[in-house]
C-alpha positions as a Markdown table, in Angstrom:
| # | Residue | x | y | z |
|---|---|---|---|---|
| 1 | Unk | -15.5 | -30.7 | -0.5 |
| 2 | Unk | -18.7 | -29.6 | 0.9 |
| 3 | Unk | -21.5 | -32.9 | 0.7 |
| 4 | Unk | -23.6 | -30.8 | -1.0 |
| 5 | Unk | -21.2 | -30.9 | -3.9 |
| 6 | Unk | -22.2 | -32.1 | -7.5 |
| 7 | Unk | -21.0 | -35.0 | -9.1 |
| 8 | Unk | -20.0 | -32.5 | -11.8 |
| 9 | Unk | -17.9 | -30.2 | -9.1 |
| 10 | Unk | -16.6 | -33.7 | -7.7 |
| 11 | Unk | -15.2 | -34.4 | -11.0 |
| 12 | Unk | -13.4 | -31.4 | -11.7 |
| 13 | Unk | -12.0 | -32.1 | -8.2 |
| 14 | Unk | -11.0 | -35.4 | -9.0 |
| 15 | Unk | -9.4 | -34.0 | -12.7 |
| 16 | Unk | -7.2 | -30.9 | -10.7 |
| 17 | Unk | -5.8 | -33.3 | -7.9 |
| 18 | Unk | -4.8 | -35.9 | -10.6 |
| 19 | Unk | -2.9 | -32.9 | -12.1 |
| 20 | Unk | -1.5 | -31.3 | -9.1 |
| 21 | Unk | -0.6 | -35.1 | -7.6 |
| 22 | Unk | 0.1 | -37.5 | -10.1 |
| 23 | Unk | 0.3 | -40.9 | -8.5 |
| 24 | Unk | -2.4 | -40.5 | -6.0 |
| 25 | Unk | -3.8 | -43.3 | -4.5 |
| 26 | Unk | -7.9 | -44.0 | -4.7 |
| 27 | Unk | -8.0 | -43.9 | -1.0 |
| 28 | Unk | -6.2 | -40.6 | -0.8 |
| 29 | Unk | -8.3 | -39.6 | -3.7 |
| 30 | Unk | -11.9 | -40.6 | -1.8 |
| 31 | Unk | -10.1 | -38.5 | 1.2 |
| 32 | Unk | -9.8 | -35.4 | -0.6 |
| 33 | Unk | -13.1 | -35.8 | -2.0 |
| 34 | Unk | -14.9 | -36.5 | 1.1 |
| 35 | Unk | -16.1 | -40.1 | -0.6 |
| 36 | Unk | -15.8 | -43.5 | -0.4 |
| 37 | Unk | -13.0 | -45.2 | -2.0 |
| 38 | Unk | -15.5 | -47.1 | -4.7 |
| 39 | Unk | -17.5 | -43.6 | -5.3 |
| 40 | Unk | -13.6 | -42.3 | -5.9 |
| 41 | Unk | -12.8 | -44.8 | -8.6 |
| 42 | Unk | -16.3 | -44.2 | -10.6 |
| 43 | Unk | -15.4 | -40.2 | -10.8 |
| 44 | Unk | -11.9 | -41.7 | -12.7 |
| 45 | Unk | -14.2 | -43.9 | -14.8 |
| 46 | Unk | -16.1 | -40.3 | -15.5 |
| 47 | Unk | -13.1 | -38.7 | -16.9 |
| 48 | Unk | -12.2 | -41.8 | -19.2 |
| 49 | Unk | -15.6 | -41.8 | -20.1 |
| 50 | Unk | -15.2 | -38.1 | -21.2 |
| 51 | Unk | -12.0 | -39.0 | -22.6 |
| 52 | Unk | -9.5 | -37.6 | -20.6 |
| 53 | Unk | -6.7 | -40.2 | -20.9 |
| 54 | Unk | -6.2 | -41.3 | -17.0 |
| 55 | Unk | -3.8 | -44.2 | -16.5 |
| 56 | Unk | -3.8 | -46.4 | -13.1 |
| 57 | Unk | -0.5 | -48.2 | -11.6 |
| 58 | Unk | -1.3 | -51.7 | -9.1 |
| 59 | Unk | 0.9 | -52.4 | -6.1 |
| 60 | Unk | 1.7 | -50.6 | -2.9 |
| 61 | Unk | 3.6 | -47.6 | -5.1 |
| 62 | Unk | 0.4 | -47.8 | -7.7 |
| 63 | Unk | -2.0 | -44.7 | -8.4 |
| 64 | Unk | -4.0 | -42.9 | -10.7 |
| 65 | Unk | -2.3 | -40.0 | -13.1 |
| 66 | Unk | -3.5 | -37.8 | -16.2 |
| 67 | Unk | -2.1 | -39.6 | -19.3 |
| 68 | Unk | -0.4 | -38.5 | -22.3 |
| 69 | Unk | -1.9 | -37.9 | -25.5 |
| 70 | Unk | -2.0 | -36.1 | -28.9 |
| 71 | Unk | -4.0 | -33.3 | -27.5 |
| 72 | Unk | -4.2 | -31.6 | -24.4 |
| 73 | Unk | -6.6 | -32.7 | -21.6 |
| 74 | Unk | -8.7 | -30.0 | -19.4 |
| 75 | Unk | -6.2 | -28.4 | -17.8 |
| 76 | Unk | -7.6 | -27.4 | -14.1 |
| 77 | Unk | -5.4 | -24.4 | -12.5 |
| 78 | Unk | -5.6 | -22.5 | -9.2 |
| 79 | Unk | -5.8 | -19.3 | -8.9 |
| 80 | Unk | -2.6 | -18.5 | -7.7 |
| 81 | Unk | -1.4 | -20.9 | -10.5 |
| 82 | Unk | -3.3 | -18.8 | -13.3 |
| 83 | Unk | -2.4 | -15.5 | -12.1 |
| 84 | Unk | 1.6 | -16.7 | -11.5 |
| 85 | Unk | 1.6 | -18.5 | -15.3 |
| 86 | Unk | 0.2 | -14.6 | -16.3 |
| 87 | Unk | 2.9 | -12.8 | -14.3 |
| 88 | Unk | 5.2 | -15.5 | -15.6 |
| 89 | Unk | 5.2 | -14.6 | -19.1 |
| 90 | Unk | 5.0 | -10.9 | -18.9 |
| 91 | Unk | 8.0 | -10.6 | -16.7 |
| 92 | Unk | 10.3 | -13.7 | -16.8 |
| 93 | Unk | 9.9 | -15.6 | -13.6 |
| 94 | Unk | 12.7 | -17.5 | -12.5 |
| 95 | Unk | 10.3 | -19.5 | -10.2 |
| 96 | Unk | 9.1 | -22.0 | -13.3 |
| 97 | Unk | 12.0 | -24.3 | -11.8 |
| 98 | Unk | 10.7 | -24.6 | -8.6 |
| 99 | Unk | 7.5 | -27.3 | -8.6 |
| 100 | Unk | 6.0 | -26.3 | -5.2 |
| 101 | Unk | 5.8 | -22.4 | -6.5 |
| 102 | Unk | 2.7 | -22.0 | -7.7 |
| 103 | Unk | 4.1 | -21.1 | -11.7 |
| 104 | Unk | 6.4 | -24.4 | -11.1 |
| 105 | Unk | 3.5 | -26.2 | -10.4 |
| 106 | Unk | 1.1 | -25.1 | -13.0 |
| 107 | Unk | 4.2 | -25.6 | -15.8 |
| 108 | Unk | 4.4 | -29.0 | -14.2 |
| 109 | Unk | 0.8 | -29.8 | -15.1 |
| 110 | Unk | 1.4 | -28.6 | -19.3 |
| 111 | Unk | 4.5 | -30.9 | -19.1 |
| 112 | Unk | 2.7 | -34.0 | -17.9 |
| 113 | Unk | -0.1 | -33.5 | -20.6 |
| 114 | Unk | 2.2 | -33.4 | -23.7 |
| 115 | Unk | 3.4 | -36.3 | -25.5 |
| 116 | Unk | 6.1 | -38.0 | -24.1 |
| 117 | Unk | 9.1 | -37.2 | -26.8 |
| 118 | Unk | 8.0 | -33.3 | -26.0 |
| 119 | Unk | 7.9 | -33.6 | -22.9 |
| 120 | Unk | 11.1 | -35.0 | -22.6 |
| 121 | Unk | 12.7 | -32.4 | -23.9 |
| 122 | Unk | 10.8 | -29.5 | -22.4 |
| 123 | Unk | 11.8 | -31.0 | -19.0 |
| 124 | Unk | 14.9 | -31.4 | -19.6 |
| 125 | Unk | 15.2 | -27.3 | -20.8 |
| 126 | Unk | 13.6 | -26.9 | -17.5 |
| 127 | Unk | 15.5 | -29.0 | -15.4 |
| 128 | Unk | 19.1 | -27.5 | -16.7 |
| 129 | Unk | 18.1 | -24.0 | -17.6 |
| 130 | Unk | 19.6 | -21.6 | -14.8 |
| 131 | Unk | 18.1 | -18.3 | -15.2 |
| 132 | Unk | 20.2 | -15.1 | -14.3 |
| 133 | Unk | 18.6 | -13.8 | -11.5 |
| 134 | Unk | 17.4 | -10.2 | -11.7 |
| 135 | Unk | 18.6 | -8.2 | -8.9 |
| 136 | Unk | 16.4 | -5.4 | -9.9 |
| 137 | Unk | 13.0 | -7.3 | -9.8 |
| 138 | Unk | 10.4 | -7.1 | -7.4 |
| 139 | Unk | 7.1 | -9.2 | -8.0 |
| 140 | Unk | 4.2 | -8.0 | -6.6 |
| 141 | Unk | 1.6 | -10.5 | -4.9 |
| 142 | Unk | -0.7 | -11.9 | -7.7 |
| 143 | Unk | -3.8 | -11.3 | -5.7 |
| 144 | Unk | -2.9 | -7.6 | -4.7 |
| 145 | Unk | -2.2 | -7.1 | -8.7 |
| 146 | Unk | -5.5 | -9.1 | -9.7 |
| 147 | Unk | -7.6 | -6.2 | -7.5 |
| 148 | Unk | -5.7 | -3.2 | -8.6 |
| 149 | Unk | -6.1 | -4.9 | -12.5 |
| 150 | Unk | -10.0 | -4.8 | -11.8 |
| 151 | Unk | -10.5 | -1.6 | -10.1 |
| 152 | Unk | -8.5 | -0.1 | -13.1 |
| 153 | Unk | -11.1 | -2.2 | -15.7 |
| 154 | Unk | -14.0 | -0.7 | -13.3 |
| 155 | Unk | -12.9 | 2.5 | -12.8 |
| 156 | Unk | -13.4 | 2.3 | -9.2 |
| 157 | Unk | -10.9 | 4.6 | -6.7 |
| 158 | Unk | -9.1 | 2.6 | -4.3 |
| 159 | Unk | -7.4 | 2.9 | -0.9 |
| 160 | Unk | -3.9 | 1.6 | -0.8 |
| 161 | Unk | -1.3 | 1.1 | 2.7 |
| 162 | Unk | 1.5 | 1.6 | 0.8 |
| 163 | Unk | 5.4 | 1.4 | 2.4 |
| 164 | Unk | 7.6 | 3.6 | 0.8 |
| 165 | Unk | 11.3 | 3.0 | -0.2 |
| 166 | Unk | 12.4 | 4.9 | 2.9 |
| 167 | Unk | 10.2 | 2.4 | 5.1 |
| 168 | Unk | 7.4 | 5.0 | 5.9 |
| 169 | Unk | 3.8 | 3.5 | 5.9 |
| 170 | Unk | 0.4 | 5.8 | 4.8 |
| 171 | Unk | -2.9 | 5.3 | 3.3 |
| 172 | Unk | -3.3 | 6.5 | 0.0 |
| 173 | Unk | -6.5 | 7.5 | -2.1 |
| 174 | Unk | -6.2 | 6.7 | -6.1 |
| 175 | Unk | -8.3 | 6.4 | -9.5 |
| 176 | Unk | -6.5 | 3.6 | -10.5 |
| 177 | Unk | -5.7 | 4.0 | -14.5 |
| 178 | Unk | -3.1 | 1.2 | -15.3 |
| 179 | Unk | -0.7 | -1.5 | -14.7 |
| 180 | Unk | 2.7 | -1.1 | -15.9 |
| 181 | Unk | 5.3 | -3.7 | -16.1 |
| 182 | Unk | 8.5 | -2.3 | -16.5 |
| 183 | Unk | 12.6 | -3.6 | -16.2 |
| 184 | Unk | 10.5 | -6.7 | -14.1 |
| 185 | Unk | 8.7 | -4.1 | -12.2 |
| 186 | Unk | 5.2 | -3.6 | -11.4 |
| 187 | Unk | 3.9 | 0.1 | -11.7 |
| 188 | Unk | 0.2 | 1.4 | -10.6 |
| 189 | Unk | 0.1 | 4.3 | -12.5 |
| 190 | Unk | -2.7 | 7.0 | -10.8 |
| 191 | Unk | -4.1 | 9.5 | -10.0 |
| 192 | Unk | -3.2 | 10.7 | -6.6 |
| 193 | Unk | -6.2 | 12.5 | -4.5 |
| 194 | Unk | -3.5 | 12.3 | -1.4 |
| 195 | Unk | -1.1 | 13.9 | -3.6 |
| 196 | Unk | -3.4 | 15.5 | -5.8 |
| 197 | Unk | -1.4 | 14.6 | -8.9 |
| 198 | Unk | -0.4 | 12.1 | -11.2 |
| 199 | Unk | 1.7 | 9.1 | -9.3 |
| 200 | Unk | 3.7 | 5.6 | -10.2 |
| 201 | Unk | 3.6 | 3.4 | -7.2 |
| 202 | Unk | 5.6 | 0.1 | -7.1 |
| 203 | Unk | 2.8 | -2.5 | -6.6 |
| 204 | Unk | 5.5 | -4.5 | -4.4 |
| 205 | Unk | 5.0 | -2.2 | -2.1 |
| 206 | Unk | 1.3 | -2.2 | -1.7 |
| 207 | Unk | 0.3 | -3.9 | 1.7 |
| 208 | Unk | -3.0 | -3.9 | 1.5 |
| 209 | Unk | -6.2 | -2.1 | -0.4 |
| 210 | Unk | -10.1 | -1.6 | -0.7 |
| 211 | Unk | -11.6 | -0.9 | -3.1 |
| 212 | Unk | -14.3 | 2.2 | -2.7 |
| 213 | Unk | -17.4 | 3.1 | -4.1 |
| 214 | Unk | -16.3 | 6.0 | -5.8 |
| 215 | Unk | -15.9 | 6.0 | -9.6 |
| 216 | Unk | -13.4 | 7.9 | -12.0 |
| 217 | Unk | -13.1 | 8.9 | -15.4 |
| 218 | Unk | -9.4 | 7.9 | -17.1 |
| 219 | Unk | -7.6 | 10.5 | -19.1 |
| 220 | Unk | -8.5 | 10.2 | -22.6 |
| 221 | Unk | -6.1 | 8.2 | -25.2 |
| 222 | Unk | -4.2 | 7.6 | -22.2 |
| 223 | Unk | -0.9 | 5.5 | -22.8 |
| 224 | Unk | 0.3 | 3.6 | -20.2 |
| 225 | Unk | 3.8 | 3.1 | -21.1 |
| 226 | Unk | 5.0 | 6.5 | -22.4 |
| 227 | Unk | 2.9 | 8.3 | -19.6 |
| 228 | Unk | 4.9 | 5.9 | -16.8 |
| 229 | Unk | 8.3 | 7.0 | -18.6 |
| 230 | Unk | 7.5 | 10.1 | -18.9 |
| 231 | Unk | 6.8 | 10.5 | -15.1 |
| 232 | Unk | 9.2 | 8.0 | -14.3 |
| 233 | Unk | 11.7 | 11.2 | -15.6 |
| 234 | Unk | 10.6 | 14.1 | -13.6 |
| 235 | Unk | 9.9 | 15.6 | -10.0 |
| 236 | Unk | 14.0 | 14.3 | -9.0 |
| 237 | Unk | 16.2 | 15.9 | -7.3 |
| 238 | Unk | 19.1 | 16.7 | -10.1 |
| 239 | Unk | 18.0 | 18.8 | -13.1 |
| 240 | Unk | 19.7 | 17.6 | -16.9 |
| 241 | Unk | 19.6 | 19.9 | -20.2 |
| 242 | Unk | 21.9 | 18.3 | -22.9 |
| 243 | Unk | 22.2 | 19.6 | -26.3 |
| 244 | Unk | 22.4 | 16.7 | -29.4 |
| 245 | Unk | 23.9 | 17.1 | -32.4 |
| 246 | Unk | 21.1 | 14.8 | -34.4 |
| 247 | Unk | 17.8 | 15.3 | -35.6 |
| 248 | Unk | 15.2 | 14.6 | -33.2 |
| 249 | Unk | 13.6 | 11.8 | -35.1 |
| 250 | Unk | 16.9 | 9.7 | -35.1 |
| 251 | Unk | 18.2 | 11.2 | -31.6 |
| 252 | Unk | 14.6 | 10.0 | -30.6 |
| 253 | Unk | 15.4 | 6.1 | -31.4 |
| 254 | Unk | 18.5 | 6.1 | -28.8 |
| 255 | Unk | 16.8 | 7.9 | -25.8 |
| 256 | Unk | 14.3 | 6.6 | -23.4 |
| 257 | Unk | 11.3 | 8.6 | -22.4 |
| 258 | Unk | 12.8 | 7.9 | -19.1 |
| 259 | Unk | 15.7 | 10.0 | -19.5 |
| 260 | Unk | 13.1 | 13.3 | -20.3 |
| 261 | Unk | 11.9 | 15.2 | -22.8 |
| 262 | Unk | 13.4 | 15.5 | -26.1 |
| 263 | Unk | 12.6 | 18.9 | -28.2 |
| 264 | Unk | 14.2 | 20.2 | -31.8 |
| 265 | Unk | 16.8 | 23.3 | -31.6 |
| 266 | Unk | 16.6 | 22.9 | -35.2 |
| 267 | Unk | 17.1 | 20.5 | -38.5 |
| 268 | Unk | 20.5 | 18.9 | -36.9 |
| 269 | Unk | 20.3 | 19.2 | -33.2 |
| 270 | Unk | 17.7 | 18.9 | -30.3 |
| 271 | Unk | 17.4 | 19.1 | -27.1 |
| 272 | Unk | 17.1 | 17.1 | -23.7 |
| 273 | Unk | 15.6 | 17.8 | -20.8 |
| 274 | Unk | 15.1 | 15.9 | -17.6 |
| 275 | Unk | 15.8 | 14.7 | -14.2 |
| 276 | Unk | 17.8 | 12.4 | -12.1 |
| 277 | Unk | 18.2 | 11.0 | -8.8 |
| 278 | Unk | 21.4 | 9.2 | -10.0 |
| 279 | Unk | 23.6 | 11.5 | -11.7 |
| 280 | Unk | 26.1 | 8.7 | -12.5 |
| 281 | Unk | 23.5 | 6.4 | -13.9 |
| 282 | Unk | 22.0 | 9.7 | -16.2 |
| 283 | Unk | 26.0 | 9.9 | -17.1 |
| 284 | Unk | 26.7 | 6.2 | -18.0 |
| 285 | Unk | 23.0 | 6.6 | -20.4 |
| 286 | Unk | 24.5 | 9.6 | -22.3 |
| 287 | Unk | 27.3 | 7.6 | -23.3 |
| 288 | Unk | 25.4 | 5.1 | -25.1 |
| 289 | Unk | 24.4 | 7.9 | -27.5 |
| 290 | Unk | 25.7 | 7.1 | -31.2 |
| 291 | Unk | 25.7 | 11.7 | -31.7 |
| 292 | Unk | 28.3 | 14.0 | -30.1 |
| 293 | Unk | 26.3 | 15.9 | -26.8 |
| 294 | Unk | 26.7 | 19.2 | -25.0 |
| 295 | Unk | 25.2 | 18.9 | -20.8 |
| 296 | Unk | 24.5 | 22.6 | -20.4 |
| 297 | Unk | 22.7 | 22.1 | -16.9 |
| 298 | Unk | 22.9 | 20.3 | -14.4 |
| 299 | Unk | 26.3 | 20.7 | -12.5 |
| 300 | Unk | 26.1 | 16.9 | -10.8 |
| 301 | Unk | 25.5 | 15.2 | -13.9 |
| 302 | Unk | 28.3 | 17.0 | -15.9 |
| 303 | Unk | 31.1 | 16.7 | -12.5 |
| 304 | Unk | 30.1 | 12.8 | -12.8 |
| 305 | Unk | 30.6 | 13.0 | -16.5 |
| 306 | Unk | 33.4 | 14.8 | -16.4 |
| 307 | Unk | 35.3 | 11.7 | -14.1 |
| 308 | Unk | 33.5 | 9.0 | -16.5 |
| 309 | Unk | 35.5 | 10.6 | -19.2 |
| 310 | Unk | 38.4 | 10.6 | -17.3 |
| 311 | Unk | 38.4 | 7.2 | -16.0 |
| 312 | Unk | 37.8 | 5.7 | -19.2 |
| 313 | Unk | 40.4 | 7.9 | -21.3 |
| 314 | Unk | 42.9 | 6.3 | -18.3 |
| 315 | Unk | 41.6 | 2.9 | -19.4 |
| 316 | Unk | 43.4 | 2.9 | -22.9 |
| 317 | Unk | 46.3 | 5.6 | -22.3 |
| 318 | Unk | 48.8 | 2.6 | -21.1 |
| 319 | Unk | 46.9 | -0.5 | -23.1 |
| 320 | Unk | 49.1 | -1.6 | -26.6 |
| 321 | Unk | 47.6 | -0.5 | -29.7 |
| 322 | Unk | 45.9 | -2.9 | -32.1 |
């Protein structure tokens, strides 16, 4: 710390490295506080005095730690521990295992504050709980989302270096309207002046920004999530028209925006329309429907369809019946 620092700022210091370092010693303590070892030891008798609950160990393996109690005690997080807990719970990290990542670290400071019998059992869910990975993820970097975030709440445009899937680098020149989290990824959905039109692009991806002094007006009643699906089905390179035999309010409960457009033919049947860069993917969604389907267009989708079917009609012509 700076010696112009407060006694006040010197005790929030002293309060986050008990929490990020239980155990630590008074002279590693004075160290980090740039004090003596005696000035140290009267910023712990602060906190007590405030009634944060800070216990001491004697001997050579002896230190100071924040203490257990009935309620929680400030709680002092970094930044990159705040914005990881946020990230954390909107997309399931699988880092919250892992104490020197910045989530494991900040979910190590909540378990050290609760009462022991909680905490015993919190720890030991965190210490056996193996989480799936998920291959499709990609998290962002919290600062890079933190910016775009506020440039969206500010309506200010921004210039991105953004890296395409194919590898290709270019700068880019967006309104920012909203971030998207979606199947654990992280969507900026825009408006493109490079492009001049409306663009999702993967945040992961973003290697850098500024923000500029131009400002922007959002689409009114925008909705993030249904206008991200919505693009998120169009502009691929294999058209899709399939026919449903259901009404379009309960055809509408099985099919994601991100399939396309759904429209009524008439009282029993509607239609979809859409796109696809993955024809067998498109093919494998259909047959989740719970409604017989006609594909009329799209010639990939219904050749891919067409071996689907076969393969799994091959898959029970042989097996025993029931």
């Amino acid at each position: 710390m700076t010696p112009e620092a407060s006694p006040t700022a010197r005790a929030l210091m002293a309060l986050e490295l008990l929490q990020a370092s239980p155990g630590i010693t008074a002279d590693r303590l004075a160290d980090k506080l740039g004090v003596s070892e005696r000035a140290a030891r009267r910023y712990v008798g602060v906190l007590r005095e405030a009634g944060i609950p800070i216990e001491s160990v004697r001997g050579p393996y002896g230190g100071y730690r924040v203490g257990r109690g009935l309620r929680l005690p400030p709680l002092v997080f970094s930044a990159a521990e705040a914005l990881g807990l946020v990230m954390a719970v909107l997309d399931g990290h699988h880092d919250a295992g892992d104490p020197t990542s910045a989530v494991g670290s900040a979910l190590g400071k909540i378990v050290r504050a609760l009462p022991e019998p909680v905490a015993a059992q919190a720890e030991a869910v965190r210490r056996a709980t193996a989480p799936a990975p998920d291959r499709g993820a990609a998290r962002p970097d919290p600062q890079t989302t933190t910016e775009l975030v506020r440039a969206c709440s500010e309506h200010r445009r921004v210039r991105l270096s953004y890296r395409s899937e194919a590898g290709v680098e270019r700068d880019l020149d967006v309104d920012p309207w909203a971030v998207v989290v979606r199947h654990s990824r992280w969507y900026l959905l825009c408006w493109s002046h490079t492009s001049d039109g409306r663009r999702a692009y993967r945040i992961d991806r973003v290697r850098g920004l500024d923000v500029l002094d131009e400002s922007f007006v959002p689409p009114a009643d925008l909705d993030p999530v249904a206008t991200l699906e919505e693009h998120l089905a169009v502009g691929w390179d294999y058209a899709v028209e399939v026919i449903i035999e259901a009404p379009l309010d309960i055809a509408a409960r099985h099919v994601s925006r991100n399939l396309g457009r759904l429209e009524p033919v008439d009282a029993g049947t509607c239609r979809l329309t859409g796109t696809t860069s993955n024809p067998w993917w498109y093919a494998e969604q259909l047959t989740a429907l719970p409604a017989p389907f006609r594909i009329l267009g799209g010639p990939e989708v219904r050749h891919t369809a067409q071996v689907l079917g076969r393969r799994l009609l091959a898959a029970v012509e042989d097996a025993p019946t029931a």
